[in-house]
C-alpha positions as CSV (number, residue, x, y, z in Angstrom):
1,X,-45.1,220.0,-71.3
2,X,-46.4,221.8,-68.5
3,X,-48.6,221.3,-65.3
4,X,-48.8,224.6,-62.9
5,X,-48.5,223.4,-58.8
6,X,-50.7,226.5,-58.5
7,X,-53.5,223.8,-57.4
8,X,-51.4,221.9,-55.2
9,X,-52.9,222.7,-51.3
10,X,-50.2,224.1,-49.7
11,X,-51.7,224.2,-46.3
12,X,-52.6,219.8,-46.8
13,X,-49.0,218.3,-47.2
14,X,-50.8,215.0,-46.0
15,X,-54.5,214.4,-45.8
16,X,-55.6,211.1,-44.3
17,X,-58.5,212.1,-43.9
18,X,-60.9,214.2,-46.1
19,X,-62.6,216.0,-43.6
20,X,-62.2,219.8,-43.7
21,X,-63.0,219.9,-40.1
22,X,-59.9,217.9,-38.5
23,X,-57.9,220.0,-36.8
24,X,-53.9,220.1,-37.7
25,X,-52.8,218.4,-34.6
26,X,-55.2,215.8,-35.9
27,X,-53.4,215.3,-39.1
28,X,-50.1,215.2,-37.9
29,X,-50.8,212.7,-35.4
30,X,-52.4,210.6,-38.4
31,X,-49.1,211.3,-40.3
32,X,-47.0,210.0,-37.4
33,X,-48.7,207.3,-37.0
34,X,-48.4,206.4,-41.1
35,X,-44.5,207.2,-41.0
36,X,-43.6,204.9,-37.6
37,X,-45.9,202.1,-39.0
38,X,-43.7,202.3,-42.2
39,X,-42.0,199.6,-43.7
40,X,-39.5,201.3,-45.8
41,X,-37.1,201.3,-43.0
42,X,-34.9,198.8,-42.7
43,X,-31.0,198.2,-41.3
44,X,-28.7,197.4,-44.5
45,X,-26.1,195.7,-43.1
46,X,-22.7,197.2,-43.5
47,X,-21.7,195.0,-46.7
48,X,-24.0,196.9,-48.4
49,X,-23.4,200.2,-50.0
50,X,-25.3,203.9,-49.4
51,X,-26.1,203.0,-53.1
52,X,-29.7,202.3,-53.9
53,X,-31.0,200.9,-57.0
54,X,-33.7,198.2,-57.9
55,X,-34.4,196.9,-61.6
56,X,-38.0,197.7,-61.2
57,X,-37.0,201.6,-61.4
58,X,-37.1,201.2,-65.1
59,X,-40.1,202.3,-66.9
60,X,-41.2,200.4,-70.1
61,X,-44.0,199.3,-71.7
62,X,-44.5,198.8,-75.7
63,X,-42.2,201.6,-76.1
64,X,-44.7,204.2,-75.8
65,X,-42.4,205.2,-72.6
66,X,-40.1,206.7,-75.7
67,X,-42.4,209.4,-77.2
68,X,-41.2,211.4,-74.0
69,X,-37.8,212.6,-74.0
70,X,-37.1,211.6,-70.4
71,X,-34.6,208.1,-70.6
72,X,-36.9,205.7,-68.2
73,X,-34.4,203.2,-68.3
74,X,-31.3,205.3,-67.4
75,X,-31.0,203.7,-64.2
76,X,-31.0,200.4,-64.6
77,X,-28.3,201.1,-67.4
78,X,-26.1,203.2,-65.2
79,X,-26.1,200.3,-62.8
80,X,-25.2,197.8,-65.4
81,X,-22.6,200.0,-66.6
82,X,-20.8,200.2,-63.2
83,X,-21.2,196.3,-62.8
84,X,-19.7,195.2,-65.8
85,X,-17.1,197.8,-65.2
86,X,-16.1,195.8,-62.1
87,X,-16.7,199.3,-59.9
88,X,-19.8,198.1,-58.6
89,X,-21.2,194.3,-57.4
90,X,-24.5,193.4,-57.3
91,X,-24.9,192.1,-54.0
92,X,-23.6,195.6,-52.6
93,X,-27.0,197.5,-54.0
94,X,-29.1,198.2,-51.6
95,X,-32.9,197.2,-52.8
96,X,-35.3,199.5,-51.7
97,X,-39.4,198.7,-50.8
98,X,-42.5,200.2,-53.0
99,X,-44.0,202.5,-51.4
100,X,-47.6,201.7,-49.8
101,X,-50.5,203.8,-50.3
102,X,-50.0,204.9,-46.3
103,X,-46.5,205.8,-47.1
104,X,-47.7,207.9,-49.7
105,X,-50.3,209.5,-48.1
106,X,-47.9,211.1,-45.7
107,X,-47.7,213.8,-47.8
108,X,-50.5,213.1,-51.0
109,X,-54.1,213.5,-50.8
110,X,-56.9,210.4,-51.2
111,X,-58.2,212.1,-53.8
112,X,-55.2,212.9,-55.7
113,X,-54.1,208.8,-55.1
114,X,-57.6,207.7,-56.4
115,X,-56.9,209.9,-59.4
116,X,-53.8,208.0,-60.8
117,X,-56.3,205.6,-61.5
118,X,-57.4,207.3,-64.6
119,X,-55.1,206.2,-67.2
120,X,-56.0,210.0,-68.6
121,X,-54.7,211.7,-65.9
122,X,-51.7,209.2,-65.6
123,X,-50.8,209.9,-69.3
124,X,-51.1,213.9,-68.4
125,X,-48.7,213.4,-65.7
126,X,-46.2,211.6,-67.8
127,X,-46.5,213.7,-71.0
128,X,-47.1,210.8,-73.4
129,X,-51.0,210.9,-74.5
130,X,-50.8,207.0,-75.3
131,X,-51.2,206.2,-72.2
132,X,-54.5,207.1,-71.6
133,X,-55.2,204.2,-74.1
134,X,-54.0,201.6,-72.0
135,X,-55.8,200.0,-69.2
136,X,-55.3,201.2,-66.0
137,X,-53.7,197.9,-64.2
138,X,-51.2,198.1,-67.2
139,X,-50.2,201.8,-66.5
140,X,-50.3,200.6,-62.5
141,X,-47.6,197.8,-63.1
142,X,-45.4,199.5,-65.7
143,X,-45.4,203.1,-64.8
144,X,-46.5,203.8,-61.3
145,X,-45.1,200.4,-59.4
146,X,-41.6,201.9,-61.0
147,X,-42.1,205.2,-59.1
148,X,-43.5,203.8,-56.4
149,X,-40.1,201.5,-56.1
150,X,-37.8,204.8,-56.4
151,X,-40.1,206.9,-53.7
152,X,-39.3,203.8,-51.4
153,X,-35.5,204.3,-52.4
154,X,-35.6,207.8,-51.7
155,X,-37.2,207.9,-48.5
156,X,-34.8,204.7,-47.5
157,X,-31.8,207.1,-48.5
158,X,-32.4,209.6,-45.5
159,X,-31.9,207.1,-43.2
160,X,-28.5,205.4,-44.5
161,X,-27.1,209.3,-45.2
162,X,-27.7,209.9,-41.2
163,X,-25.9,206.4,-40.6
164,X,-23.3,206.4,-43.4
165,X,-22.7,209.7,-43.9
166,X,-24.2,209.8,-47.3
167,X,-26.5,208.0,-49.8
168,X,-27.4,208.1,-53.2
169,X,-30.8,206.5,-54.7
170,X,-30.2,205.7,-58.4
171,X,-33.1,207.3,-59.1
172,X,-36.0,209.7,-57.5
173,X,-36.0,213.2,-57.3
174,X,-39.4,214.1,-58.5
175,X,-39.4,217.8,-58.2
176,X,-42.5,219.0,-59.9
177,X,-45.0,216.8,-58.0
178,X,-46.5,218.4,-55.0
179,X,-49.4,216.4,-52.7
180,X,-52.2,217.3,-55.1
181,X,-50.9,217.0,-58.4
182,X,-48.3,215.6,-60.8
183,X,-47.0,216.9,-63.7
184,X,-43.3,216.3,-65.8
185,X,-43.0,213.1,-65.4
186,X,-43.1,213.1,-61.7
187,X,-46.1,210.9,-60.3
188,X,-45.2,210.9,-56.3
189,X,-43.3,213.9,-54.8
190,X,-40.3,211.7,-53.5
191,X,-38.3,214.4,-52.0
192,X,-41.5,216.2,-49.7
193,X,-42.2,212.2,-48.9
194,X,-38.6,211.9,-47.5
195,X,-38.3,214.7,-45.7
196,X,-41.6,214.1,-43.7
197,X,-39.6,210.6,-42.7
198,X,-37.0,212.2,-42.1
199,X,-38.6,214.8,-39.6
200,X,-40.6,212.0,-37.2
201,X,-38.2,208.8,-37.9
202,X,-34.9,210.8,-37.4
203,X,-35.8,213.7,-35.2
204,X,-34.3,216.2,-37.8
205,X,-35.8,219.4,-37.1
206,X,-34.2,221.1,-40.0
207,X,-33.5,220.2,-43.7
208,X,-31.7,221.8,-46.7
209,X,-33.1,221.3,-50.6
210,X,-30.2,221.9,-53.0
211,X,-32.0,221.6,-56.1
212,X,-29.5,222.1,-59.3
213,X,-31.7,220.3,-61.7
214,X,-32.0,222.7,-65.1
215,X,-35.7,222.8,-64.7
216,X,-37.4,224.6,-60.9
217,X,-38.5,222.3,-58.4
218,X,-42.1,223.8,-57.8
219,X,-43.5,220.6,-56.6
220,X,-41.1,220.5,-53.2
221,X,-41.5,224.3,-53.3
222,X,-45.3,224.4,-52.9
223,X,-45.4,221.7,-50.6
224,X,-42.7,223.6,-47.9
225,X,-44.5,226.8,-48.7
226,X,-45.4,227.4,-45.2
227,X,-42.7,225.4,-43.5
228,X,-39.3,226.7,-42.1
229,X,-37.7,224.0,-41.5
230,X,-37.3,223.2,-45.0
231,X,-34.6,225.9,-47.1
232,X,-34.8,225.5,-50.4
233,X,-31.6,226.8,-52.7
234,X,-33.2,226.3,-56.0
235,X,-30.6,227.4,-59.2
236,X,-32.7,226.6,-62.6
237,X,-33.2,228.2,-66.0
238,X,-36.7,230.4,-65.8
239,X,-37.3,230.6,-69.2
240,X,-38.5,226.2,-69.5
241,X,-41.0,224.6,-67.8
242,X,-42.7,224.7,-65.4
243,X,-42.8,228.8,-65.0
244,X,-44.8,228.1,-61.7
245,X,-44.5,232.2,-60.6
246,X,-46.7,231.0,-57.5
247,X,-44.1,228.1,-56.5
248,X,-41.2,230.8,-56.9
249,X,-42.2,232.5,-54.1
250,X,-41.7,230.0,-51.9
251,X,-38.3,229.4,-52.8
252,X,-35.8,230.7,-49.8
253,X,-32.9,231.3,-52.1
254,X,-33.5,231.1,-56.1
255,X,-30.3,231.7,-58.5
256,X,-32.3,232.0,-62.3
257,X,-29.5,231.0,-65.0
258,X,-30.9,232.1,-68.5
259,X,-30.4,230.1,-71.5
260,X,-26.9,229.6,-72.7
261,X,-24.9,229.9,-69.2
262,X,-21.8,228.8,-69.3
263,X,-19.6,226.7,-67.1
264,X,-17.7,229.4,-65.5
265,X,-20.9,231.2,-64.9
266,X,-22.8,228.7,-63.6
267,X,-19.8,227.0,-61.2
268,X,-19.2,230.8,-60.0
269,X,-22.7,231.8,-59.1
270,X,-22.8,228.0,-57.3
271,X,-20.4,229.3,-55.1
272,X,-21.6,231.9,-54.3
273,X,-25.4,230.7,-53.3
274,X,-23.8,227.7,-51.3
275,X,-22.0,230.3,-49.3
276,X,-25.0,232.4,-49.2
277,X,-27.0,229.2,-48.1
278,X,-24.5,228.2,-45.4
279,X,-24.7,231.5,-43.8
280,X,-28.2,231.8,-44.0
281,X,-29.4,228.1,-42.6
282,X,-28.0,225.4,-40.4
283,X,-29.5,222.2,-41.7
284,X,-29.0,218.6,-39.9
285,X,-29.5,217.0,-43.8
286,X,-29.5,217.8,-46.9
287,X,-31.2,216.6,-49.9
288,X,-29.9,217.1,-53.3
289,X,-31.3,216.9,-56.8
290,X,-28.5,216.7,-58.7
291,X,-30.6,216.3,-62.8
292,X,-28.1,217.1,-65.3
293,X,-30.4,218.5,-67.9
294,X,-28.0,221.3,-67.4
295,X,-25.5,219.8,-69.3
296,X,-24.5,221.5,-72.6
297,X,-27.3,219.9,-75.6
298,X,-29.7,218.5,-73.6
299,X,-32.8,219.5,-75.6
300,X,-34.9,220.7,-72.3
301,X,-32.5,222.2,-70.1
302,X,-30.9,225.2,-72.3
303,X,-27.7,225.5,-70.4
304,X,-24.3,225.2,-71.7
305,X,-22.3,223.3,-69.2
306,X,-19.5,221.0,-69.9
307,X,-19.1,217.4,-68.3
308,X,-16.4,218.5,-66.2
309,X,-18.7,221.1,-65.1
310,X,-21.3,218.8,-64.0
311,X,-18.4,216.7,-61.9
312,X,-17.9,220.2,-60.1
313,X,-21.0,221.0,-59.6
314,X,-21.5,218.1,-57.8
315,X,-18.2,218.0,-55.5
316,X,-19.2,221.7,-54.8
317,X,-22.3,220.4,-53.5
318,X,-20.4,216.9,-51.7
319,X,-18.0,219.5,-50.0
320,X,-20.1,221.5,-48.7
321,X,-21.9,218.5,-46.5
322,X,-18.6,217.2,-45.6
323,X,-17.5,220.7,-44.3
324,X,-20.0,220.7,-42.6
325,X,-20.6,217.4,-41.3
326,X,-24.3,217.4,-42.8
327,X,-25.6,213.5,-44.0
328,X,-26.6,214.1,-47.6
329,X,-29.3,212.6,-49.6
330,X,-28.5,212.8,-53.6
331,X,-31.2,211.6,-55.8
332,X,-30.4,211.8,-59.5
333,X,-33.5,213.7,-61.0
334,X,-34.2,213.9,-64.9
335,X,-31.9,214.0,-67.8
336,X,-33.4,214.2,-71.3
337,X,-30.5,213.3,-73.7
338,X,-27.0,212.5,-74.0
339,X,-27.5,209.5,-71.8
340,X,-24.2,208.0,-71.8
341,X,-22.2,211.5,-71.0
342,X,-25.1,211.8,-67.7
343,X,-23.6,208.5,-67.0
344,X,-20.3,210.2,-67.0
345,X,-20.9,213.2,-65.1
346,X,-24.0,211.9,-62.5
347,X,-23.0,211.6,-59.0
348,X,-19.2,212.7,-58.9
349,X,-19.0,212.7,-55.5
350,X,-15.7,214.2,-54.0
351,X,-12.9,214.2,-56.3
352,X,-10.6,211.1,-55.9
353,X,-7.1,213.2,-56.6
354,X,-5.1,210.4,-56.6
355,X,-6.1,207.0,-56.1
356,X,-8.5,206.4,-59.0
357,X,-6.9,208.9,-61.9
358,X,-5.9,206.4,-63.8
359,X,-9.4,205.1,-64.1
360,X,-10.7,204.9,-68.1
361,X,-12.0,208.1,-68.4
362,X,-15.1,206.4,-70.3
363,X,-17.2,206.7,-67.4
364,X,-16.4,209.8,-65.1
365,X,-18.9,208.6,-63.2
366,X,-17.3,205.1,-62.1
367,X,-14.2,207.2,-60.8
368,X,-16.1,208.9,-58.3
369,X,-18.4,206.0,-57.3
370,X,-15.3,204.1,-56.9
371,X,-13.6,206.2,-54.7
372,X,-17.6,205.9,-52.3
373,X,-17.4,202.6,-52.8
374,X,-13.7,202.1,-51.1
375,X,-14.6,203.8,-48.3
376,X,-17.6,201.8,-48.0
377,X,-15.8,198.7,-47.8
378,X,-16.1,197.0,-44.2
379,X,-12.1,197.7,-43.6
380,X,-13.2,201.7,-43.8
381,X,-16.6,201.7,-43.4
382,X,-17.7,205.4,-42.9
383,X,-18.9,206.1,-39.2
384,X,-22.7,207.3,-38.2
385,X,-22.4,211.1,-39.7
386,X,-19.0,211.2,-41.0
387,X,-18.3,211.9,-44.6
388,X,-14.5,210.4,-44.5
């Protein structure tokens, strides 16, 4: 299951042009230009919610999609879920744009673009070898539109966390891609994408990667290697994919969990990095990759943490933006099993103590959204950079 970022060019985070001879000051301006000629920038009106989510995220085609044990259709399912659950209405989604080639190039190369056109490589990307067996404008419309659609969301969430507060795209996070190659099922590198955005569209000058998916993040971690404006705290299991040695040491902060860390452990050496981060780093956003692969029996992840684990971990990570008044991105990264109990535990978000315990505890997940939700409501809309 494995692709190394070894290859990715960690000194070409965008490349425009192909020439080896433009200078650097000649590829930035090239990336500015791409960024403030963007369309995936828009105002959401304040009826809306920081919640981002389109039915295009969902990957399927003929089933093949199944051979790999990533759910592609977990988002549109945890959206449905919230709807019928009357926490969520439709008309309060925010619908993101696809991303255009420009957009994409802010960060990838031409040549690695012009690659996904090879249904081969595609089906190497995505782990499932039948893919190379359909025609390319097939795996274009089913697979690479889909990511396409969430790179748009994620890059769109940076800009409603600096006016809201917070965001969450209902999908993204797309850790192991760097700007010249793909690998575990992540096509376009999402988070490098929307931190690049972020930079010239937002004047941030400094940015924080919490990354507490099971699996390391090498992608975002080859693609900052040489950047410090970009931290990256970076907590995974080293003994799964991708063992990227290379892209490890380019991680500012890394906290390895072995396989068969507990709750306790985990939560308690969480602490202790975010501390360690805080101290260490003064960031004006922060994007989080909250995958709960780390939950206990996911197949992939190897960890043994407990739903109510997974709701911590994630207020941990809420509180410490709030504390310190930080807009945070959260993008929901890759879960492999247990769908319905990622459902439960993805995105708590700042535990609701009173007002929504009595919530069915069916869906953990709704509880927490609610509580968002309510204070997204136009009577208590959140102001530009507070967290409530």
């Amino acid at each position: 299951m494995a692709t190394s970022a070894a290859t990715c060019s960690r000194t070409s985070l965008v490349s425009g042009s192909s020439s080896s001879s433009s200078s650097s000051s000649e590829v930035e301006t090239l990336r500015i230009k791409r960024v403030l000629s963007t369309k995936l920038y828009f105002d959401v009106p304040l009826s809306k919610v920081p919640l981002i989510y389109s039915s295009s995220y969902d990957i399927a085609f003929f089933g093949i999609e199944k051979l790999h044990p990533f759910d592609s259709s977990k988002w549109g399912r945890i959206c449905q879920f919230l709807i019928k659950d009357g926490v969520l209405e439709r008309k309060w989604i925010v619908e993101p744009l696809e991303a255009s080639k420009d957009d994409l190039l802010v960060v990838h190369s031409e040549a690695y673009l012009k690659s996904l056109k090879s249904s081969l490589k595609v089906s190497i990307i995505m782990e499932v070898p039948p893919v190379a067996l359909l025609p390319n404008c097939v795996v274009q419309q089913k697979a690479l539109y889909p990511f396409r659609k969430q790179v748009g969301g994620t890059i769109l969430a940076a800009k409603l966390a600096k006016e809201r507060g917070w965001a969450i795209n209902v999908g993204g996070g797309f850790h192991h891609c760097c700007a010249e190659k793909g690998g575990g099922f992540c096509a376009y590198a999402d988070i490098s994408i929307c931190i690049h955005f972020a930079f010239i569209q937002l004047n941030i000058s400094r940015v924080m990667i919490i990354d507490l998916d099971a699996h390391q993040g090498n992608g975002h971690e080859m693609d900052f290697s040489k950047d410090g404006r970009v931290y990256i705290l970076d907590v995974y299991n080293p003994e799964i994919y991708p063992h990227d040695l290379e892209a490890r040491n380019y991680i500012d902060q890394k906290v390895e969990v072995v396989t068969g860390t507990t709750t306790d452990v985990y939560l308690e050496r969480l602490d202790k990095a975010l501390k360690v981060a805080g101290s260490m780093f003064d960031p004006e956003l922060v994007v989080y990759n909250a995958g709960t692969d780390i939950l206990d029996g996911d197949p992939l992840g190897g960890l043994k943490v407990s739903p109510d684990g997974v709701i911590s971990r994630d207020e941990k990570v809420f509180r410490f933006a709030k504390d310190k008044k930080i807009p945070l991105v959260m993008v929901t990264s890759g879960k492999c099993a247990q769908l319905e109990l990622v459902f439960m535990c993805q995105a708590a978000l700042l535990r609701a103590e009173s007002r929504f315990t009595t919530r069915k505890r069916i869906c953990l997940f709704c509880r927490f959204v609610d509580w968002l939700l309510y204070l997204s409501k136009p009577r208590v809309l959140m102001l530009s950079g507070s967290m409530g």
